[in-house]
N, C-alpha and C positions, 0 to 999 in steps of 0.2 A: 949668419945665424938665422934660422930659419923660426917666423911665428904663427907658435900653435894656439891655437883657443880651441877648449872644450865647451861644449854646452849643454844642459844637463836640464831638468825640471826645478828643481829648490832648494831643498836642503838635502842631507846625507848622513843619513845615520849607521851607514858602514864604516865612514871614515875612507873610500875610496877615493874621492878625489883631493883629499888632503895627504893622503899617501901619493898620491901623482905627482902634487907641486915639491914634493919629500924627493921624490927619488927620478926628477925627469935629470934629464943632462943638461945643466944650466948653459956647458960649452957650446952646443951645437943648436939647442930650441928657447927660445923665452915664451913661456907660458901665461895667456891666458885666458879667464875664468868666467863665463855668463852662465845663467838661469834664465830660463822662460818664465818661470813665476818668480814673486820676490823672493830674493836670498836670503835663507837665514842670515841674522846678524852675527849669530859665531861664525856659520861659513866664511863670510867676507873677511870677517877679523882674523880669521887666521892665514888665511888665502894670503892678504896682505900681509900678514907679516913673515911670508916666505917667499914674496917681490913677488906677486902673481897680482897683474891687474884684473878687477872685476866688474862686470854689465851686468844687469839685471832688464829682463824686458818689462817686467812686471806686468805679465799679464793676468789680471785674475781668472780672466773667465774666457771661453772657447773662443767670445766674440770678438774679443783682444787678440784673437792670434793674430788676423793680416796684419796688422798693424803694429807687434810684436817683432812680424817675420821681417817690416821696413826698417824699424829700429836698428835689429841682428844686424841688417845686411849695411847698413850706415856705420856700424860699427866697424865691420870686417874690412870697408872701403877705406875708412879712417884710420885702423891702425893698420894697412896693410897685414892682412894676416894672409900667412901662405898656408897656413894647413889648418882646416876646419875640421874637428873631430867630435860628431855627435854622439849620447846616450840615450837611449829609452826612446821608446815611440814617438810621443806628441815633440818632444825636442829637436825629434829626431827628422819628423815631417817639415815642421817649421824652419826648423836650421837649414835644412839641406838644401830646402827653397829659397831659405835669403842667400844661400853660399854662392847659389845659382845668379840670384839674380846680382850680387855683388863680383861674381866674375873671379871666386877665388880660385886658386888653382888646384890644390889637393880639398879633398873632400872626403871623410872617413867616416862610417857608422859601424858601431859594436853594436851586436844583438844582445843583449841581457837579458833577454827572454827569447822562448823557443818557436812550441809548437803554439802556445797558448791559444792564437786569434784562429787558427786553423779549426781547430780542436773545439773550440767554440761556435766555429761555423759564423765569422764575424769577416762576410765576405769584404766591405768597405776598406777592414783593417788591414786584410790580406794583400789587398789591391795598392794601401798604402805603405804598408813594407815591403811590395816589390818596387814600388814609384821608388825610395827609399836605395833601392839595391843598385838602381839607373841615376839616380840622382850622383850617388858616390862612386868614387874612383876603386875604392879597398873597402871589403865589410869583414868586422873581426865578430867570428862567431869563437861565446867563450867554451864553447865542450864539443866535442866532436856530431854529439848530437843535434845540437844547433846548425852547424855546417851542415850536413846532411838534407838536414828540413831545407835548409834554405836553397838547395839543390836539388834533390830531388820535387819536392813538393810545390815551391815559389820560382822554380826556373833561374834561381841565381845563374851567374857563367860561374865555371871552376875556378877559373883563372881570378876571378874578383876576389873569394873568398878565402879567408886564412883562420883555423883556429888557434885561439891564442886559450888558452887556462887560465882562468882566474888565479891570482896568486892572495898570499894575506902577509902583510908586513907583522913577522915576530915579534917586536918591538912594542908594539900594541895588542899583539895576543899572550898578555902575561896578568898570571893570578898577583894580587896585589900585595900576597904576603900568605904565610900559612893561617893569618889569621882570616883571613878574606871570607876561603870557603866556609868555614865556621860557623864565620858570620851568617851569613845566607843562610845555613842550615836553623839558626834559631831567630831568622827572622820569619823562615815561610814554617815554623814549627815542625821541624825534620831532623831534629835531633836523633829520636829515636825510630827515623820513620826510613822509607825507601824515597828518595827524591828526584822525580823525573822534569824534562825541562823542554819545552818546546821556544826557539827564538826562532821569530818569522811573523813578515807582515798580516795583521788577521783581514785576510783574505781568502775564499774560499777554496785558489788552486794551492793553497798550501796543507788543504786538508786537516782542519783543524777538529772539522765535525766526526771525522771518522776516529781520532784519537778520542774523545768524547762518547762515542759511542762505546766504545772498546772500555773506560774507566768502570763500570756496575763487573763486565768479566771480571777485570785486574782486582778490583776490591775485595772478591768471590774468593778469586784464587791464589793470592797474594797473604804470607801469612805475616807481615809487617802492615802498618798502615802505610798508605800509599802519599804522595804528594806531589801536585805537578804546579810548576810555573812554565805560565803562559806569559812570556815575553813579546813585545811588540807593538803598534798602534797601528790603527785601520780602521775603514767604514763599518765592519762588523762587531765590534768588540760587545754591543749592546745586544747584538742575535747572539753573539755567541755566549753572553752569560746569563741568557735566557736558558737559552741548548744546555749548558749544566744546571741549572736550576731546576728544569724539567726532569733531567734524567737524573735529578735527587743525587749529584756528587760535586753540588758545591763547598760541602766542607773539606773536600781535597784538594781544588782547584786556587790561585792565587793568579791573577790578572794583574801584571808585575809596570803594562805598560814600559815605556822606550825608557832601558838603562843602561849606563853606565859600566856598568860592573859585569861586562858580560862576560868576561875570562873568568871573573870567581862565580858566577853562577854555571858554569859548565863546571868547571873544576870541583863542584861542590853535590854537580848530581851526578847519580849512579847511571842514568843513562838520556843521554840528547835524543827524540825524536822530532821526524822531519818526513811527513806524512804526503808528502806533496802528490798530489794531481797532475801537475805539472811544472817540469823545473831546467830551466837551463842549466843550472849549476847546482847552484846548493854550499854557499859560502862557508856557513856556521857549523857546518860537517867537516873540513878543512881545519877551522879551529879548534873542536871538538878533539879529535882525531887528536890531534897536535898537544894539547893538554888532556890526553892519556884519556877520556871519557868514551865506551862504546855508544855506539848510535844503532838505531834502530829507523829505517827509513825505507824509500819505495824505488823500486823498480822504474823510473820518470826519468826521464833526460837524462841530463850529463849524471844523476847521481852514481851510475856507477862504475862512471869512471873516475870518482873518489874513494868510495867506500869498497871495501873487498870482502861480499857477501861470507860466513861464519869466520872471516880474521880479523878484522876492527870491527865491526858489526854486524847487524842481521838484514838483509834487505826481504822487502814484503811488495806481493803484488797493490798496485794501486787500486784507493775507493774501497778498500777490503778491510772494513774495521775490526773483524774475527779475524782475521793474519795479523792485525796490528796489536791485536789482545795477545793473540799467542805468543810472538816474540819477546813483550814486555813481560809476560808471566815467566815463560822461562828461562829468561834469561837473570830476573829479579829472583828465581827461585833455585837458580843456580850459581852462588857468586865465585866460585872456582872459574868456573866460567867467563865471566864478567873481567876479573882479576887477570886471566890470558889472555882478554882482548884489550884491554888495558894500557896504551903505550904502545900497541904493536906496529898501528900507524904513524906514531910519530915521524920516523926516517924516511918513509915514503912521501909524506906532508912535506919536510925540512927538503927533500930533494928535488921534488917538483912543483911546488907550489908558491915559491916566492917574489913576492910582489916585483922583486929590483927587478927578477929577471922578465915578468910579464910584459916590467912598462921598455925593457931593452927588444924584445919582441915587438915591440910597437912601433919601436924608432923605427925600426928595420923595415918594420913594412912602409911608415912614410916616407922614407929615406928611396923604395923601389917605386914608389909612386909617384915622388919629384921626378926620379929619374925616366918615369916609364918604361922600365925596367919590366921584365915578362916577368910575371909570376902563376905560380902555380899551385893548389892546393894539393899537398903532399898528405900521404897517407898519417902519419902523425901531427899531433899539433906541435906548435911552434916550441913549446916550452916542456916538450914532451921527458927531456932527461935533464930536467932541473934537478 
């Protein structure tokens, strides 16, 4: 039996790595679990009670990382672990290097973001995502577009890189009841109104300014009143409810902060947008999609190779908040329209996008990487006819 540990930043408010210790192959890997910063307390708690060991490096602050990356790599010596599987940048610098210096034998990073460090011109960052691409044995880019960047643009080799798709376990993507969306609907006052719904970190490459900008049109031209939850937490939440405040539509906007109830608030608006700037994926369009709600979203990364421009929803060039206005007017002003796109996605979501099959996609590649096995990145991703 072969041991995998992930390592990741903190907490997880997707639920993705609690669907990992859900659905790994307990026969063939024992799984697990560190954080570079402290661990949420729910994380661990549930972690363990699905037989997943947990490390936390606790590092607070940047200056903690060496010393962070000694801890990792005492651990990885200690429990012998054979497959080291890093997430996200700084986890991903740090782990890779204790993996190094602990002499593990497989080494893996997934990209979960794209072009982002490039695109920003964040030469440093650039330089440490390809350290990153040499440190690892296999890099799992999640959309075709991310593969791409990381070959063309960062010099990955082909042969390292495999895109795998983000999957979403159904099992957690379920409205709680017909009374759920309801609910929502007379909590954000949208009873009688049109209810739109942005979930995504409030961060600026998610574009949340440009939906913002686009609300004085939608109000204009919109003959219901309008209403949008802004789902999520981030360093900008304070700019951003300045940014509506200024442009005089804070009485539409609702700053919903990290919940819960995210299947009955899609379920309950008329339409998901997902304005990004920049996106390797685009998770909550996946779930969207899946629970019958159109989206309205950007031309960015892997989004469309989710979304299928006027069949499930509308895609708009990015940074363009008059394309973003347009789409929400007419689509809000059309519900025949709305009502076709509706469901349409579902069976596309249900066939390609599920989690079991993503993390079985995974084994495969660590499984060619024990073996050093040639691999090759093939014209489709891995989990292409899920």
């Amino acid at each position: 039996m072969q041991r995998i540990l992930h390592f990741a930043q903190d907490s997880d408010t997707s639920g993705f790595f609690p669907q990992l210790a859900r659905w790994h192959d307990r026969s063939r890997f024992k799984m697990y679990f560190a954080t570079l910063k402290p661990i949420a307390p729910w994380l661990r708690e549930y972690m363990q009670s699905q037989g997943v060991e947990c490390f936390s490096c606790d590092a607070r602050r940047r200056v903690e990382y060496p010393l962070a990356m000694i801890k990792l790599a005492r651990f990885l010596r200690r429990n012998q672990i054979d497959i080291l599987h890093t997430h996200l940048f700084e986890p991903s610098v740090v782990g890779l290097l204790a993996g190094l210096l602990a002499r593990t034998p497989t080494r893996v990073v997934t990209r979960h973001y794209s072009d982002y460090h490039t695109r920003i011109n964040k030469k440093w960052h650039v330089r440490l995502d390809q350290l990153c691409t040499r440190l690892s044995h296999r890099v799992i880019a999640v959309s075709q577009h991310t593969a791409d960047h990381l070959i063309e643009s960062e010099g990955a080799p082909p042969e390292k890189v495999h895109t795998v798709l983000n999957g979403i376990d159904f099992e957690r993507a379920k409205v709680s009841g017909a009374a759920g969306p309801e609910s929502v609907r007379r909590e954000f006052r949208a009873e009688d109104a049109h209810l739109l719904l942005i979930i995504a970190r409030l961060h600026p490459e998610k574009g949340h300014s440009y939906l913002f900008q686009a609300l004085p049109k939608i109000r204009r031209s919109v003959h219901k009143p309008v209403r949008l939850i802004v789902a999520g937490t981030g360093p900008y939440e304070a700019a951003y409810r300045e940014e509506v405040r200024a442009l005089a539509c804070d009485d539409m906007v609702s700053f919903a902060g990290f919940r819960q109830d995210a299947p009955d608030l899609i379920a309950a608006a008329d339409l998901v947008i997902l304005p990004s700037v920049a996106e390797a994926f685009g998770l909550v369009l996946t779930e969207a999609l899946y629970l019958g709600t159109p989206v309205v979203a950007t031309l960015a990364g892997g989004i469309p190779e989710i979304v299928d421009d006027g069949v499930d929803g509308v895609l708009v060039p990015p940074s363009d908040s008059g394309a973003v206005a347009r789409a929400i007017v007419d689509l809000l002003n059309d519900p025949n329209r709305r009502l076709r796109m509706a469901g349409v996605g579902r069976e596309k979501i249900l066939n390609r996008f599920r989690f079991e099959d993503m993390v079985r996609s995974y084994e495969t590649i660590y499984e060619k990487a024990i073996g050093n096995q040639p691999s090759a990145l093939s014209d489709e991703p891995l989990i292409a006819d899920r």
